[in-house]
Each structure stands twice: as structure tokens, then as C-alpha cells.
C-alpha positions in Angstrom: 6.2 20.9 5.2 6.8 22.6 8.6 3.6 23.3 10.3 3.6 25.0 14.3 1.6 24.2 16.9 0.7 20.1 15.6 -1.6 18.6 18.5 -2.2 15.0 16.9 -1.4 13.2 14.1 -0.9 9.3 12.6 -1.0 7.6 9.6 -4.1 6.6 8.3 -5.5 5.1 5.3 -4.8 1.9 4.1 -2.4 1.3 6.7 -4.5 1.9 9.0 -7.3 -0.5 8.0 -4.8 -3.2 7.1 -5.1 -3.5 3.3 -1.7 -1.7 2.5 0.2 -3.5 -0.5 4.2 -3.1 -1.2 3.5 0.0 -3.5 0.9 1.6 -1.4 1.5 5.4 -0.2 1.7 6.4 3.5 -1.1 8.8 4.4 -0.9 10.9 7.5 -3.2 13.2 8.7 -3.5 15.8 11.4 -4.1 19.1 13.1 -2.7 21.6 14.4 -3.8 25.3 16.2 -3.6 28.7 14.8 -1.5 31.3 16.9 -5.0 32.7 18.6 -3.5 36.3 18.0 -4.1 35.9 14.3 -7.4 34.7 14.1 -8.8 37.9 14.9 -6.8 39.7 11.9 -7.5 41.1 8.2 -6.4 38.0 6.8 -7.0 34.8 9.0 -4.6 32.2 8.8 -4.7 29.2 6.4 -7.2 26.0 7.4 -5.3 23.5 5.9 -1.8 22.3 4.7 -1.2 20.1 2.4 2.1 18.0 1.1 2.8 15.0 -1.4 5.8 12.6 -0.7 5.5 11.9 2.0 1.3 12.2 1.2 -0.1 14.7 4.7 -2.5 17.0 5.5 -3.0 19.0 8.2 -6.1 20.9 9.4 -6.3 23.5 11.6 -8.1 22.7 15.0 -11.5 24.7 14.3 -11.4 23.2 10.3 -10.9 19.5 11.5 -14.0 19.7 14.2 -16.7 21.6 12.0 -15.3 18.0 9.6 -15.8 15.7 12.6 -18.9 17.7 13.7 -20.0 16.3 9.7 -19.7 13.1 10.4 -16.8 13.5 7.8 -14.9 9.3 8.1 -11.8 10.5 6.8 -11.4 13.7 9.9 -13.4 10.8 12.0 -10.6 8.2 11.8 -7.9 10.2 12.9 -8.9 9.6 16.8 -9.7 6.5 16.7 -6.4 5.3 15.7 -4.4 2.7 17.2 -1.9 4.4 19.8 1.3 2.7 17.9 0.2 5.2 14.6 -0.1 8.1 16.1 3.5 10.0 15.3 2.2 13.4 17.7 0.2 13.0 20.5 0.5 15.9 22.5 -1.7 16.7 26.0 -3.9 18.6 23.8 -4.7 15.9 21.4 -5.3 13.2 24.1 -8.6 15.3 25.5 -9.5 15.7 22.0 -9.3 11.5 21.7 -10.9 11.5 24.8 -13.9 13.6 23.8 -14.5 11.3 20.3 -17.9 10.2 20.9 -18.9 14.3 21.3 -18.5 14.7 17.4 -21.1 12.1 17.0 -24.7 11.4 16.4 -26.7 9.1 14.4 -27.7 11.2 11.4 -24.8 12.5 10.5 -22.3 9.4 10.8 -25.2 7.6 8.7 -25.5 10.2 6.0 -21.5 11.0 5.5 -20.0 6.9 5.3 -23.3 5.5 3.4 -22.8 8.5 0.9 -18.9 8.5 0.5 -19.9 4.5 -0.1 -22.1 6.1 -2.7 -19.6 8.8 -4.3 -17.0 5.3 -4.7 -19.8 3.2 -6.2 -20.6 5.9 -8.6 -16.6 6.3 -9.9 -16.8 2.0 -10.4 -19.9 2.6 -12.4 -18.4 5.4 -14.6 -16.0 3.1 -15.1 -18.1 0.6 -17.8 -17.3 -3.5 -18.3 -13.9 -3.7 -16.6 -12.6 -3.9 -20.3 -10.3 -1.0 -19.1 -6.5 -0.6 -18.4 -4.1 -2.0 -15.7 -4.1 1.1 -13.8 -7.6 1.5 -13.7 -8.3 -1.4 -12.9 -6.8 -1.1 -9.8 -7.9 2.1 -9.2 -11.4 0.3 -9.3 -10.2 -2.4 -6.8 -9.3 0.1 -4.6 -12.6 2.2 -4.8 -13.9 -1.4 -4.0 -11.7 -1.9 -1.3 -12.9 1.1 0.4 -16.9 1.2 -0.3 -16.4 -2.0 1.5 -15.2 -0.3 4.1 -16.6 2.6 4.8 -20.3 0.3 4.5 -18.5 -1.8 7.3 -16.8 0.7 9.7 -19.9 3.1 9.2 -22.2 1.0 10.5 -20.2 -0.4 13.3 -19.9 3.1 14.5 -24.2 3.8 14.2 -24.7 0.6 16.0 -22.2 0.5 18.7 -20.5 4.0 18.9 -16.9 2.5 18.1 -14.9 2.7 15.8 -12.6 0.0 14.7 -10.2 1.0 11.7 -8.1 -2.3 11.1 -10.7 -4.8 9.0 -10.7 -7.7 10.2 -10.3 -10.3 7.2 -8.2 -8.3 5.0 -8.4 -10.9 2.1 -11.7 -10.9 1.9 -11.6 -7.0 1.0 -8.4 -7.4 -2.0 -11.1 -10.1 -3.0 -13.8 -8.2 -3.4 -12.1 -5.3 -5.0 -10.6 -7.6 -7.5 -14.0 -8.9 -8.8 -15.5 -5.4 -8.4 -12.7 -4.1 -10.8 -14.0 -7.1 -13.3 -17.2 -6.3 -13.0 -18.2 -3.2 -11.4 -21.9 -4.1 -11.0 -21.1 -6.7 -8.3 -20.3 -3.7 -6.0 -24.5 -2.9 -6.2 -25.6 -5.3 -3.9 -23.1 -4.9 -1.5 -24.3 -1.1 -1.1 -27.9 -2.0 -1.5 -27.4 -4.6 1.8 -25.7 -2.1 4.0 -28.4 0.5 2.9 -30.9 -1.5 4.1 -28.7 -2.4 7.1 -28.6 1.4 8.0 -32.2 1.7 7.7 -33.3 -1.4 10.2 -30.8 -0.7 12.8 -30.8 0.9 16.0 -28.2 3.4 16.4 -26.5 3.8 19.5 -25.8 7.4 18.9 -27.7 10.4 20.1 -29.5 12.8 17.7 -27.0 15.8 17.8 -23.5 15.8 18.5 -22.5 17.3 21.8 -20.8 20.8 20.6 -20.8 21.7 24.3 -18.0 19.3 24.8 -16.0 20.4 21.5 -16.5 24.4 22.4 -14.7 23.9 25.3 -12.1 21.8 24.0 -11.8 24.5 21.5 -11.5 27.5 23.6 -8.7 25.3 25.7 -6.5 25.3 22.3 -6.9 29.4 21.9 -6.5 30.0 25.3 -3.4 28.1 25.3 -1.3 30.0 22.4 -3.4 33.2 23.0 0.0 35.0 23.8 2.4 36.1 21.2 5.1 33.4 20.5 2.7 30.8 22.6 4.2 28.0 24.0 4.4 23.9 22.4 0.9 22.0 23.3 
């Protein structure tokens, strides 16, 4: 997949949070910018790009803040990654990692990591007694693995406006997902705590993100390839 114009982009996922295994996939994820010229056509151009081995997706720069602007962990991650992951980091893509904390605000990081914590608790309960196959059994260890996380991460970013994406006890999470994937139901109280956590902490983000900052981020990408046959970032 040959994509123009790529600002940033790393690998994320489970290498980034530290609980990759020998047979785990490589994610990367990124953006790039649209040639300005054709934005303001018939047919505008496409938002995102997609690929499987290697697994990457790339959005285009508007696509990927209106996600970040959401709260969105999986968009969220990609600048706050550690610098040896990123694989393109162009002067475009370092303002954008320098204006993180503009996509933020209290409401919305709670809302979209407590409910993607939600959407993986609901797949383990769909998913019965753990009397089930090998594969979906570790499937459900990895749904674990990650409602763990995103509980974690999210509410490190409410309280403190960080993010951090390696875990730090990596064990602890293969643990977890492993009794999870025997019995689901000991995921409940795990998401009931953090819940709870959410609701009695004091969040260290403003109310609304500041689109000020991001608006004139965004105008610097189309002023840059405004002209025809615009130049690398």
C-alpha cells in the first residue's frame, strides 16, 4: 500500500503496550494529507487506507483529528508513542505531537476508553463458560488483555493528562486474560472498579477540547500541499 503525503506513523497495538507474544501481528497506524486541490472536487478523496500483511491503516489528516477530537484511544495512541516506534515522523507530525493535549477533555476521553472497555466486556460475555475452543479462548484473553488496559490507560489520561502506552507489569495482564478466558465473569469487577474510579476522580482535563489549536494545525497541512504536485511534509 503506497499512500502520498504520510505525516506520522508507528506501530502500535500490542507492541506498543508491551504484551506482544511470538505469533502476535504488527499494527501500524497513521496519517497522511489529502493533495488540498482535491478536496474541493466532485468526488473528495478517500479518508482512509487500509492493508493486511503487514496489518496498517492510514487516515487522512481531517479523518484522524475529528477521531482524536472523540476521544477515539486507538487515533489517541498514535502520538503518544514512544519516539523509537514511530517509522515517519515528519515536521508536520512533530506539531501535531506537540499539540496532543488540544484533542482532549474530560468527557470525552472518559466516555470513549470506559465504553470501548465496555464493547470488549460484552464480546467475553457473549462468549458463555469458557467451555469454548483454543482459538477463542485466546481471542477472549486478548479482549481481556485489553479491557484491562484501556480501564488503566483511560484513566491515567483523565487524571493526569498523560498518556503512558507500555503497561507496566505485563504479566499481570497475560494473567488476567488467561483467567478471564476461563471464566469470563471475572472481567465484571474489574470494569465495575474502574467505573467507579472514573466517577470519584478528578480529571485533570478541561471540559472541551481546544479545536482552536487543531484548526490551525489543520489549515498548516492544506496550506502546505495547496499547490498542484505539493511538495513532501
Amino acid at each position: 500500500m503506497t499512500v502520498p503525503n504520510v505525516l506520522l506513523s508507528g506501530i502500535v497495538g500490542s507492541t506498543a503496550y508491551g504484551l506482544a507474544h511470538e505469533d502476535s501481528d504488527v499494527d501500524r497506524l497513521g496519517l497522511f494529507a489529502a493533495a488540498t486541490e482535491r478536496l474541493h472536487g466532485l468526488h473528495p478523496p478517500k479518508e482512509s487506507f487500509v492493508s493486511t500483511a503487514p496489518d496498517r491503516t492510514l487516515h487522512e489528516a481531517a479523518k484522524w483529528c475529528r477521531l482524536a477530537l472523540g476521544g477515539n484511544p486507538t487515533a489517541t495512541e498514535l502520538v503518544w508513542l514512544p519516539d523509537e516506534l514511530y517509522e515517519v515522523r515528519t515536521a508536520l507530525g512533530d506539531e501535531l505531537i506537540g499539540i496532543r493535549t488540544s484533542f482532549l477533555c474530560a468527557r470525552r476521553v472518559r466516555d470513549a476508553y470506559l465504553g470501548y472497555a465496555t464493547q470488549q466486556f460484552r464480546r467475553l460475555e457473549s462468549r458463555g463458560d469458557g467451555s469454548f475452543s483454543a482459538d477463542t479462548r485466546r481471542r477472549t484473553a486478548k479482549h481481556a488483555r485489553h479491557l484491562r488496559r484501556l480501564c488503566h490507560q483511560g484513566l491515567e489520561l483523565y487524571t493526569t493528562g498523560r498518556l503512558t502506552l507500555r503497561v507496566e507489569n505485563p504479566q499481570e495482564y497475560h494473567e488476567f486474560g488467561e483467567r478471564v478466558a476461563a471464566d469470563p465473569t471475572v472481567a465484571l469487577p474489574l470494569l465495575r472498579f474502574y467505573e467507579h474510579a472514573f466517577g470519584e476522580a478528578r480529571a485533570a482535563l478541561p471540559e472541551r477540547p481546544d479545536e482552536t489549536a487543531v484548526e490551525a494545525w489543520l489549515r498548516r497541512v492544506r496550506a502546505h500541499f495547496y499547490a498542484p504536485g505539493a511538495r513532501a511534509a
